[in-house]
MIDOSE-1310 file (N, C-alpha, C; in nm, 2 decimals, decimal comma, always signed):
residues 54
xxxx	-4,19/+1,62/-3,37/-4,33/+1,65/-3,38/-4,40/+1,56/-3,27; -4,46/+1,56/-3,19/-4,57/+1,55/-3,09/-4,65/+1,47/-3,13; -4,75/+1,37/-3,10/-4,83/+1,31/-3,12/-4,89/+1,32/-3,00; -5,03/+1,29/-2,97/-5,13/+1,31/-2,91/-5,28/+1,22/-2,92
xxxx	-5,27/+1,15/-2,80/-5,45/+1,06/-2,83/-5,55/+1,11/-2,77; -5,62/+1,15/-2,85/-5,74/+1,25/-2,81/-5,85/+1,12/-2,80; -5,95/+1,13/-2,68/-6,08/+1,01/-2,66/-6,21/+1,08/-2,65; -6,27/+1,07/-2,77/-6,42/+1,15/-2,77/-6,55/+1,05/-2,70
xxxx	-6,62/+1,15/-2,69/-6,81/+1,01/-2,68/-6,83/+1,11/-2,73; -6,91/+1,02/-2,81/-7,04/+1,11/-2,93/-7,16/+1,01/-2,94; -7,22/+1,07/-2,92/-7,39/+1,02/-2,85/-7,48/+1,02/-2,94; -7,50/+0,95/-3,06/-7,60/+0,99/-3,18/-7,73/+0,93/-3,12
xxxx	-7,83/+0,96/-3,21/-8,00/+0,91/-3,23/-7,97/+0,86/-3,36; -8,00/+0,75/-3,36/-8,08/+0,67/-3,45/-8,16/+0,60/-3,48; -8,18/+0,48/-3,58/-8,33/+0,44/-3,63/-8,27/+0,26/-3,58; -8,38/+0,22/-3,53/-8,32/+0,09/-3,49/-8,28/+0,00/-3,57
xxxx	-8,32/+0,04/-3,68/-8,22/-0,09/-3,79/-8,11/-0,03/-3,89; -8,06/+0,08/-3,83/-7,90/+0,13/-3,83/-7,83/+0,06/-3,72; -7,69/-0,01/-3,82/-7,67/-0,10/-3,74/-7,52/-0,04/-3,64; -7,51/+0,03/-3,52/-7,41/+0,10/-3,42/-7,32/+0,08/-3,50
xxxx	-7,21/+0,00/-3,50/-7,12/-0,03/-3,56/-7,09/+0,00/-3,73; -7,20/-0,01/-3,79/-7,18/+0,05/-3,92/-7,18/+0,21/-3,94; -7,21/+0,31/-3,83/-7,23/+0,39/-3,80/-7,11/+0,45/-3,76; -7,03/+0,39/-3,65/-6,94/+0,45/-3,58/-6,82/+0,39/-3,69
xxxx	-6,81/+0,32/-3,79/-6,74/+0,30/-3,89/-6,69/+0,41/-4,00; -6,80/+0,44/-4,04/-6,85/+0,57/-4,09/-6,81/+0,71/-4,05; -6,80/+0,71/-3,94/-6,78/+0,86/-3,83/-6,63/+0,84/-3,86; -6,55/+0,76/-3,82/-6,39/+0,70/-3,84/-6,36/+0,74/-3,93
xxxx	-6,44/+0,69/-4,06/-6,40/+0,73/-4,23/-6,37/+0,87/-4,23; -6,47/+0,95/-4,19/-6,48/+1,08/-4,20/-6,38/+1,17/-4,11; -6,35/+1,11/-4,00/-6,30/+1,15/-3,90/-6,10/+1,18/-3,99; -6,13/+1,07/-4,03/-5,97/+0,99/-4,11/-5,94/+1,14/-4,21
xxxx	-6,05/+1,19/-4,29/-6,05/+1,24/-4,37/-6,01/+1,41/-4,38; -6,02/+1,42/-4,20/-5,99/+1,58/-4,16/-5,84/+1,58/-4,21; -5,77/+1,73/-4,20/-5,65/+1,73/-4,18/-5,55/+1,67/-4,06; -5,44/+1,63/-4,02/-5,36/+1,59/-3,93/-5,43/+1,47/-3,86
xxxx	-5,55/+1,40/-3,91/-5,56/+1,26/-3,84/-5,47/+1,17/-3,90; -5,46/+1,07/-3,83/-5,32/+0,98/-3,88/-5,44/+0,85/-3,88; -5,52/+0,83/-3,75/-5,60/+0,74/-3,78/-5,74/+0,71/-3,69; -5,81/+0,69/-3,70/-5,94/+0,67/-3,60/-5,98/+0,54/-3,55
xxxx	-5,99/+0,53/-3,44/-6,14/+0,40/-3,44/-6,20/+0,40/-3,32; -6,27/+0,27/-3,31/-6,39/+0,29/-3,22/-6,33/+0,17/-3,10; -6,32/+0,20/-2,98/-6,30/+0,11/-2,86/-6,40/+0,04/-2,86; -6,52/+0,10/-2,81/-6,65/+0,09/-2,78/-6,76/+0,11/-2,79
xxxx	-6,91/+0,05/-2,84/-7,03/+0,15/-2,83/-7,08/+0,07/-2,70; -7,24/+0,13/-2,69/-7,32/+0,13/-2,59/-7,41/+0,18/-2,60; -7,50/+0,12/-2,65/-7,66/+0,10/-2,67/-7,71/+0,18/-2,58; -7,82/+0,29/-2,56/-7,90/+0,33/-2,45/-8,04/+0,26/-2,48
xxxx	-8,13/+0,20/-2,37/-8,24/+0,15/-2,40/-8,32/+0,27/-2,42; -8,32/+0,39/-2,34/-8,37/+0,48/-2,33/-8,32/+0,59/-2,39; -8,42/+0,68/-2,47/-8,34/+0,80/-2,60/-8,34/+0,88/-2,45; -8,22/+0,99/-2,51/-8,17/+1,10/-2,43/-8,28/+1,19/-2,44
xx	-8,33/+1,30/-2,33/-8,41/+1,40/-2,35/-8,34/+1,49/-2,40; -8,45/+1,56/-2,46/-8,38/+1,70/-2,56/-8,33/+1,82/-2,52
């Protein structure tokens, strides 16, 4: 069987006293919970000072 590392960015909006990391903790949990994940996590975040336009 094959194994494979898949590298996503995912770009949320949030409220400034959600804390990044508790967030992208969360996304992992869920992430974990699909079928065929073995396991998730986070390398990195990165704060934008500026919200993305819509």
């Amino acid at each position: 069987m094959a194994r494979t590392d898949i590298y996503l960015k995912i770009v949320i909006e949030h409220d400034d006293d959600d804390p990044p990391g508790k967030l992208a903790d969360e996304l992992c949990r869920r992430i974990e919970k699909l079928y065929g994940v073995r396991s998730a996590e986070v390398s990195n975040t990165v704060t934008q000072t500026n919200a993305m336009p819509s």
